[in-house]
N, C-alpha and C positions, 0 to 999 in steps of 0.2 A: 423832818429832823436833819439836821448837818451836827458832822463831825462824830459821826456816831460813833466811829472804829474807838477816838480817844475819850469817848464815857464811856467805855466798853472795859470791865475788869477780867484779866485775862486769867484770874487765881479764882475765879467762881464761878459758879451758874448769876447767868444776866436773863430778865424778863421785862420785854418790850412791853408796857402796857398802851393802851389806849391803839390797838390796832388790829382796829376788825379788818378783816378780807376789802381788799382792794387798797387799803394803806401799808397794810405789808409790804405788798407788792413795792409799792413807792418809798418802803423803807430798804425793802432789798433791792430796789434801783441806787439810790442814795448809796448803801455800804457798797453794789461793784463798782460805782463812780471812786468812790472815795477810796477803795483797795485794788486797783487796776490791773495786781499780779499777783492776787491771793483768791483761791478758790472758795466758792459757798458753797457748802452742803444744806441744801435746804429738806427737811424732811416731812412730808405730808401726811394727813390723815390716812387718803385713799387715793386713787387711782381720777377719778373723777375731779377732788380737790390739785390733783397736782396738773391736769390740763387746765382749769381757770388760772391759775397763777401761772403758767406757762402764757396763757392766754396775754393777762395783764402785763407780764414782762416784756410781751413783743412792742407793746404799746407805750408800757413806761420807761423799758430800756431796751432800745431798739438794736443798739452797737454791742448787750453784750453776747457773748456764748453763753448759750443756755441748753442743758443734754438731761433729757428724760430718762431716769432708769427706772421701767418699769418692775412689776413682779411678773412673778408665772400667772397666766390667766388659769389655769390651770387648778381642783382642788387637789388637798396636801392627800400625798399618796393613792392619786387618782391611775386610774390606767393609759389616760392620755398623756402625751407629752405638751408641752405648752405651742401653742402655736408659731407656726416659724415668725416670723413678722416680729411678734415677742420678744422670740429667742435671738434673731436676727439684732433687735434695740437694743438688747442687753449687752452683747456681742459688742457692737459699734461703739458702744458707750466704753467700756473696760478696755477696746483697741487703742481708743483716742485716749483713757486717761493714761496706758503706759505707754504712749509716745508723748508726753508729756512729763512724766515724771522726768525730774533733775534735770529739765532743760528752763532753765532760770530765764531767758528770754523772753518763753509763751506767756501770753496775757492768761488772766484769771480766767477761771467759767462759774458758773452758776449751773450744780449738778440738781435736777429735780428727783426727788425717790420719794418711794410713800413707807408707811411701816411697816406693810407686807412686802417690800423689796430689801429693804433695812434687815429686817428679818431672816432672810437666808441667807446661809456659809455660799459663798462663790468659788471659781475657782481661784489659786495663786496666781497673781499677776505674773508670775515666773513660768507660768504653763500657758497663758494668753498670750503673752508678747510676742513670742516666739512664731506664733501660727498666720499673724496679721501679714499678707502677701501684696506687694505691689509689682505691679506689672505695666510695662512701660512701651511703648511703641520703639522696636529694634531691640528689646530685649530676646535673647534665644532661652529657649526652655521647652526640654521636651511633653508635649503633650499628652500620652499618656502617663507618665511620670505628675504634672501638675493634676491630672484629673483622678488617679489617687491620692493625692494628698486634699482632693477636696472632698474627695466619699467621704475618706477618716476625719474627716472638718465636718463633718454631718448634709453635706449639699445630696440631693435625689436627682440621681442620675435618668433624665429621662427621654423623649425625643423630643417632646416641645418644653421651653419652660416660660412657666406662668404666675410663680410665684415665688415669693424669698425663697434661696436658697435651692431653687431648682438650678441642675447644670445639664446641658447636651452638647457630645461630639457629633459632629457630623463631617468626615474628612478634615481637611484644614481649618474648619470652624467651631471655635466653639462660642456656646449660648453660656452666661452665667447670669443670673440672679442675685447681685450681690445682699446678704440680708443689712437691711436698713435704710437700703437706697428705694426711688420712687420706681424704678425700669431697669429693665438687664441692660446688659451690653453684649454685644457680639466682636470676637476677637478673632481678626481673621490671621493664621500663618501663611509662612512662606516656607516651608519645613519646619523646624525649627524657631523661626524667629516671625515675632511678632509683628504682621505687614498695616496693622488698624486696629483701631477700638474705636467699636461705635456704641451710641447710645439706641435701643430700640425701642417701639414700644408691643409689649408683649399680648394686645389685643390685633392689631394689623401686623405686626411684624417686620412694620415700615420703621429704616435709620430714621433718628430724631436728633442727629447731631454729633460729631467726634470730639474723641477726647487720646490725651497724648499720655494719658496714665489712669490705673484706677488701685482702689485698694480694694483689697478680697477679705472679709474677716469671716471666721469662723462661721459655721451656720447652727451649731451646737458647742453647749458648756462641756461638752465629751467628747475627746480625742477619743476614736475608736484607732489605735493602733498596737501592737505586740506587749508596751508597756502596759499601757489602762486596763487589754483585756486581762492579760496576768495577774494584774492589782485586783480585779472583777474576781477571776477566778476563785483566788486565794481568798477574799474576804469574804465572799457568800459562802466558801464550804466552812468556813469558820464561824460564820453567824449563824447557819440552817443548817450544816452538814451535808455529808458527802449525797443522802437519800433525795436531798434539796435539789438535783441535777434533772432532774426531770423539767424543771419550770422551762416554760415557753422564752421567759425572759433570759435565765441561764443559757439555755441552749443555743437561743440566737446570737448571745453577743461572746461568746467562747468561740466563734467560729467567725467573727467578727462581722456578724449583721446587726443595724440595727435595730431595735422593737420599740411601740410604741410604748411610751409613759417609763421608759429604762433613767429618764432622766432623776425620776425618783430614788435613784439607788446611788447617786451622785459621791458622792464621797466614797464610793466601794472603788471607782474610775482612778482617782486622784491619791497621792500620798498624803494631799490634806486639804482643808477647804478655811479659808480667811474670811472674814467681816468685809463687807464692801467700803469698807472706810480705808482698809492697807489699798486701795489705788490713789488714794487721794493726800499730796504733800499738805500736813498741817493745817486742813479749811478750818475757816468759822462754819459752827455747825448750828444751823437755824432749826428750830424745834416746834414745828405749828399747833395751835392752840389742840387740846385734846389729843395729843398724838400719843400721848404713854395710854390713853382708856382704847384708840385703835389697837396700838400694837399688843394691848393685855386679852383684847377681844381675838385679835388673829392667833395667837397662841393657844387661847381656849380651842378654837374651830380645827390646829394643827393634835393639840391633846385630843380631842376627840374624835378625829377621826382614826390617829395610829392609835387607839382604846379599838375602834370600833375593827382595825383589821387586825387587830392580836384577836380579840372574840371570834372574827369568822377562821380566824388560823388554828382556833383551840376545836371549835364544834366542828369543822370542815369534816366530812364523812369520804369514805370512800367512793369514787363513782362520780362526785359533784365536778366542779370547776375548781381549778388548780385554784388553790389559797395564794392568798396577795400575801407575801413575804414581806412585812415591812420594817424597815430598820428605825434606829431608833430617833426620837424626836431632835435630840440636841447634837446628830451626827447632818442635820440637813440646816437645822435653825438654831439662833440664838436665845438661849435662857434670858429670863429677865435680868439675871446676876449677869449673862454675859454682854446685853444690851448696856448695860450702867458702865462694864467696865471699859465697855468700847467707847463712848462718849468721857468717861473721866478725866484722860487727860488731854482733851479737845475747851478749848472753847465754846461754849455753849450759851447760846441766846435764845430764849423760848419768847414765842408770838402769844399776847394774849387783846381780847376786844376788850376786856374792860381796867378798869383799876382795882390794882393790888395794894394793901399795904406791903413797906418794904419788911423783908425778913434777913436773920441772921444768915440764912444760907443764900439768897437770893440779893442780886441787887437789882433794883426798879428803875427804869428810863421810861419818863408819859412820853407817848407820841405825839397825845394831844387828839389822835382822829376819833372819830364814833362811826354810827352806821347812821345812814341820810335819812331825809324825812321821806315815809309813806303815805304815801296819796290814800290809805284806806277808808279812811273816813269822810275825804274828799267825793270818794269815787258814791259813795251812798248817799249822799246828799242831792238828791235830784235837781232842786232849784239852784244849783250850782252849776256851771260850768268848769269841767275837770282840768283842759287846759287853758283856761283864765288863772286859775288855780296855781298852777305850773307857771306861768309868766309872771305871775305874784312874788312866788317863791326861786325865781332868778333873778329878781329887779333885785328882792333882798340881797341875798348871797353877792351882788355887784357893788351896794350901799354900803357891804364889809368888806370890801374892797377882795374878796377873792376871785379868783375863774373859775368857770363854770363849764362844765361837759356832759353832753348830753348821748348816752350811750345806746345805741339796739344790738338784738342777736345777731342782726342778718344786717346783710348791705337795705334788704327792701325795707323790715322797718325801721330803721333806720333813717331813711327817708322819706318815710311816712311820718316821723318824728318830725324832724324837719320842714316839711311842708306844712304840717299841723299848725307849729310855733310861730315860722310865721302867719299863718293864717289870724292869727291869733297877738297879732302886735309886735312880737321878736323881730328887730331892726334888721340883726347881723345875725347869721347861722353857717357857720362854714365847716365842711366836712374838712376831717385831720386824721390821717392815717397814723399818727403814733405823738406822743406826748413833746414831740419834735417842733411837730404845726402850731404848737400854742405861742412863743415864742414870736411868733410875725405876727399875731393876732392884736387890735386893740383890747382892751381892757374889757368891755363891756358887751366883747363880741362874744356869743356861745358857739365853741366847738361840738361839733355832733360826730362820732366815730362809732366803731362796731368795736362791742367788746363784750367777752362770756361772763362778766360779771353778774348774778343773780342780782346783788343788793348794791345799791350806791353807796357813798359814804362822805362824809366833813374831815376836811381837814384844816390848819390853821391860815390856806392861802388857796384852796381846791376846792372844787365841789362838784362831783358826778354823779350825775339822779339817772338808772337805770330805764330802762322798758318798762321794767316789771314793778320798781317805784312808780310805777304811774298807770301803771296799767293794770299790775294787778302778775299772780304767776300765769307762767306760758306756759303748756307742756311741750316739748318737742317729741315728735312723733320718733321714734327709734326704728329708724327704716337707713337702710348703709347707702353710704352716699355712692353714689355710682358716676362712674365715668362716661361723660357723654361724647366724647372723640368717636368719630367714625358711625354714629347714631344706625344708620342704613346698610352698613355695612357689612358684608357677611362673616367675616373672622370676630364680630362683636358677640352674633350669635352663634357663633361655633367655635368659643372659647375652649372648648372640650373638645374638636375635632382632634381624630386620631385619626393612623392609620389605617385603610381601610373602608372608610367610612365615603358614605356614596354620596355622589356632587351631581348639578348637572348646569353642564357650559350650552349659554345661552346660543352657540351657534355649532357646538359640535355635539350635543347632548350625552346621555348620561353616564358618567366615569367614574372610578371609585382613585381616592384622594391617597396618595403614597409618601406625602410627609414633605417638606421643606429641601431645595437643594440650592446651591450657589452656581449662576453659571458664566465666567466671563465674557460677557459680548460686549466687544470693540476692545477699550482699554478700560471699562467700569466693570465690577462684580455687579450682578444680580440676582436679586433675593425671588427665588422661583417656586412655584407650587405645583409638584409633580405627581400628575393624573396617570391613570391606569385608562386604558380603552381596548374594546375587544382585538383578539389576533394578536395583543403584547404591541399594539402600539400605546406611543406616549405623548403628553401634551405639557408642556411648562408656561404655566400661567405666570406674569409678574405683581409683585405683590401688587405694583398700583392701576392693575386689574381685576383685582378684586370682586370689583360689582359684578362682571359676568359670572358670575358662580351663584350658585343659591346650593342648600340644602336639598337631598331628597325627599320628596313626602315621606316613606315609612323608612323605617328602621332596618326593615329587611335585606339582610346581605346577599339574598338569594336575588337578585337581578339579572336582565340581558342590559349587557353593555354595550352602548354603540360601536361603531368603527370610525374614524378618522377620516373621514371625506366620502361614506355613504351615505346613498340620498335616505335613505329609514327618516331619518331624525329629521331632516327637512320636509318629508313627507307629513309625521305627524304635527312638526308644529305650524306647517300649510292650515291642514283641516282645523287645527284648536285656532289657529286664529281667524277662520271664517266665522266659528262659534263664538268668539270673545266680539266680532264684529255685529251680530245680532245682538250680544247681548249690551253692547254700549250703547246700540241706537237708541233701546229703547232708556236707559239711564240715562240717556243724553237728556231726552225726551222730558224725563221727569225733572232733570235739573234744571232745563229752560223755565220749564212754569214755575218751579218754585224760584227762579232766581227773578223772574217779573214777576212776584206776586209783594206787594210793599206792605212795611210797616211801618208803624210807628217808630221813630229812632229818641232812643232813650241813652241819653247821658248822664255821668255821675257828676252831681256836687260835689265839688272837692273837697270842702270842711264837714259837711257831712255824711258823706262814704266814707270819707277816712278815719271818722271816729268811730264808725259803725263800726270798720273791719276792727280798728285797734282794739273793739271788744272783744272778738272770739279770744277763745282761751289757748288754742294751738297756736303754734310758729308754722308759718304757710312752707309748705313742700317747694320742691322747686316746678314735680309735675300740675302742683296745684295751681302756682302761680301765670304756669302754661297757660291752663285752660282755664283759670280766671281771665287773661288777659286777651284771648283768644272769645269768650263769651264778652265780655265787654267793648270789642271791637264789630262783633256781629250785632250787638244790642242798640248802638248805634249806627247802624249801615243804613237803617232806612229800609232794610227791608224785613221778610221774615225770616226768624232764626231758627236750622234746623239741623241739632247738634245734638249725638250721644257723649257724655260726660260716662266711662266704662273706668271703674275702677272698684277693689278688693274690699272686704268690708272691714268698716275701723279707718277708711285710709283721705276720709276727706270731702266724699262729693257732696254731701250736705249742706257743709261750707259754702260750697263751689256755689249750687243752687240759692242759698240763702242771699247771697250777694245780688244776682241777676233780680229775685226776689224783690228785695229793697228797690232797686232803679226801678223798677213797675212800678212799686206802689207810690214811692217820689213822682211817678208822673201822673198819679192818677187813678192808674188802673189795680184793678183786682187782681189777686191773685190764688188760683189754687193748685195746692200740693196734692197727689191723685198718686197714692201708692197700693201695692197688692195687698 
């Protein structure tokens, strides 16, 4: 679609028809092209729907601002408080849009939120603004003075920090976490004034880079300061009464501690709580297919659970667990009356896949797209070939003169796709990082990029057939991606070291660990790690020293601790490496013969390995694809392969095997599976 803004009637509800998922997308690329200083509020079903369209945006509008405002992960009137990370996003998002308002300059953004974000009263951008701190290299500011004002900003004062919103002094330095960012930063004084900001990263606690300013936002929707507590005060003896004092939650934040899940009582904090639309000047308000049957579903789930803590506050007996005090539904979230009235005098353009006729309240724009074709029937057809099939139905798609793009989850299938197609007759295949690389392409070339799209879809000059158009669904396994920096290293696996906690130095042995310290040597600062050894001597390790440290075997803080240049520790690990030398001979021993013992070396066909893998139903791990690639390389060495595949169950090694499996029987040989 072009020129959407002026079919766009600004006196009614507008509904985008013919725009399933993934032409949205390219319709809310189109409207930030076409309105370049007018903000989108796009509103999503869920949480899940609002990262693909985040997804698709990076790809089909690569230039613009785009800010995710999540919900609370969190259930309604739960004892938790939402996770920092969360709270941190939300935080970030309402900083950047009141530095923003009424500066007519900023270009537009594109705000993503779902209905359960939509959904809850926020604070007043007049009580946000306020709190968002920048901190500049040579600015003076006292230090203890900024590190209360960041408790009362909700940051967890602790000695290492490891995650949003964790803060540590430690003399002239302090650690902060700002919430929303990927890494802390370390800020070093000179008294008073600010001598560095560096970027770290919070598993090594190695600098990753400077920077000549940062911004600090809140790390909580609750100023815990002199006003909120009094507001606190005042409205819970007025809701529960004065006999109400006893709550764990009272108690703590009258004395101004915070308590978990206090975020619940939100509105007792504030003089009042807004719609998350008063941050935002005048947007077009984008309304995704089904979003009124979310946001009616999230309100039932919010009704039932404040139903379910007024019952345990009516039966709660003496003796039991303090009763969950809960306030009332429409002091945290918005009624359905107050959902309508907030969108009323907005612009409003709802996303729907199919066609409408038009109605008196409604006006109807076709997009014109659908959802793409499904290989399903393809795929059951045995005497069929699945990607003949697929090259079929691109030659078309080129004959109506559109482009074509061919999408995976992952960079690897991805290019498994790719190699396939050609395999398979496709001339031109060129991978395109964002809807940018089409543009230099010829006509008849197909683009192959990674993108979260489930479903492909037609449009009247596009056309993007997914993985899972052609393959069928994937599941991806829900395992949290992990950080593989520093793999070997021991600050990876002692994420959690505290003070205290026993070490032992490969050349002066075993110390107990006393926390992080900065020491100038020469003209650089150094990031030091200060050990405890018997007699009160001490050792400062540099951070990129590391690898001499390991963990102690047990847990036990009852230890003897070496001394600093007694021969003990030299002694014992004399004798332990006399025995470590016995015992390598003989694994030498065995590794010789297995390493001259030959086999058959077994390689994969490339069209059909790759079709085979494209059948499993998972999306491959990244440990997976390890030791897939790692068994594929021993399978052809030519000799014998003698490898444990150690892994969780549920988590894959089947796969792993079924693969090695195949290449055997491709060459020939038999294979048996021999389980307990």
């Amino acid at each position: 679609m072009k020129n959407i803004r002026k079919q766009i009637d600004d006196s009614t509800r507008n509904v985008i028809c013919g725009a399933p998922e993934g032409v949205d997308a390219t319709i809310l690329a189109t409207m930030a092209r076409e309105n370049p200083d007018r903000d989108i509020l796009v509103v999503l079903r869920d949480a899940e729907r609002a990262q693909r369209m985040a997804d698709a945006l990076s790809f089909f509008a690569p230039d613009t601002s785009v800010m995710a405002f999540p919900a609370w992960d969190c259930l309604p009137y739960d004892r938790a408080s939402p996770h920092p990370s969360i709270a941190g996003q939300r935080l970030a998002v309402m900083g950047d849009l009141c530095e923003r308002r009424g500066n007519a300059d900023r270009p537009g953004v594109v705000v993503l939120a779902t209905a359960g974000s939509m959904l809850q009263r926020v604070p007043p951008a007049t009580a946000i603004a306020p709190l968002r701190r920048r901190l500049a290299v040579g600015d003076s500011i006292d230090t203890q003075v900024l590190m209360r004002g960041l408790t009362a900003m909700g940051y967890n004062r602790l000695s290492t920090v490891m995650e949003p919103g964790d803060v540590a002094l430690r003399g002239d330095i302090l650690d902060v976490f700002p919430p929303g960012s990927a890494d802390p930063v370390r800020i070093d004084f000179f008294g008073d004034e600010i001598e560095q900001i560096r970027i770290f990263d919070a598993l090594s606690q190695r600098s990753a880079g400077k920077r000549d300013a940062i911004v600090l936002d809140p790390a909580s929707e609750i100023l815990l300061d002199d006003g909120s507590v009094e507001r606190f005060r005042t409205g819970w003896r007025e809701r529960f009464g004065i006999s109400a004092s006893d709550d764990p939650i009272y108690e703590a934040v009258v004395v101004g501690v915070r308590h978990a899940g206090m975020e619940h009582w939100l509105s007792l904090f504030h003089t009042h709580l807004e719609p998350f639309t008063a941050y935002l000047d005048e947007p077009l308000v984008v309304l995704d297919h089904r979003v009124v049957e979310a946001r009616d579903s999230r309100l039932d789930t919010v009704r039932d659970h404040f139903a379910h803590r007024e019952e345990e506050a009516r039966t709660h007996a003496s003796g039991d667990t303090m009763p969950y005090r809960a306030i009332e539904p429409d002091l945290l979230y918005l009624s359905e009356l107050a959902w309508d009235n907030m969108l009323a005098e907005r612009v409003q353009i709802g996303l729907s896949p199919f066609s409408e006729p038009p109605s008196g309240e409604l006006k109807v724009l076709e997009a014109g797209g659908r959802q793409g074709h499904d290989f399903s029937l393809e795929r059951q057809q045995s005497s069929l070939d699945l990607f003949d099939a697929v090259v079929a139905h691109i030659a078309a798609q080129h004959a109506a003169n559109r482009r074509v793009i061919v999408s995976g989850l992952s960079v690897g299938s991805r290019n498994r796709l790719v190699r396939l197609l050609g395999e398979h007759g496709v001339a031109q295949v060129e991978t395109v990082a964002t809807s940018e690389g089409l543009d230099g392409l010829p006509p008849q070339a197909v683009a192959a990029t990674v993108l979260g799209l489930e479903r492909g879809f037609e449009s009247f000059d596009l056309v993007v057939i997914t993985e899972q158009d052609i393959l069928g669904d994937r599941i991806a396994r829900s395992s949290p991606k992990r950080t593989r920096r520093n793999t070997e290293r021991f600050l990876e696996e002692a994420s959690q070291l505290s003070e205290g906690d026993i070490v032992v130095h490969v050349e002066h042995g075993i110390g107990r660990f006393d926390g992080l310290q900065t020491l100038n040597l020469g003209d650089a600062p150094h990031d030091c790690l200060r050990l405890l050894y018997g007699g009160s001597d001490k050792l400062f390790v540099p951070v990129e020293n590391v690898e001499l440290l390991s963990r102690y075997g047990s847990h036990d803080t009852v230890v003897q601790l070496d001394r600093l240049g007694s021969a003990s520790w030299q002694s014992r690990r004399a004798k332990l490496k006399e025995r470590i030398t016995e015992m390598a001979g003989d694994l030498l021993k065995i590794a010789a013969e297995r390493k001259t013992q030959p086999g058959p070396p077994m390689r994969a066909t490339q069209g059909l390995y790759q079709e085979f893998c494209a059948r499993f139903p998972f999306q491959e791990t990244e440990d997976q694809e390890k030791a897939i690639g790692e068994i594929m390389d021993d399978l052809g060495s030519g000799r014998a392969m003698d490898r444990l595949v150690c892994g969780d169950v549920g988590f894959g090694k089947t796969e792993v095997a079924l693969r090695a499996a195949f290449l055997a029987v491709m060459e020939g040989f038999q294979v048996a599976v021999v389980v307990p």
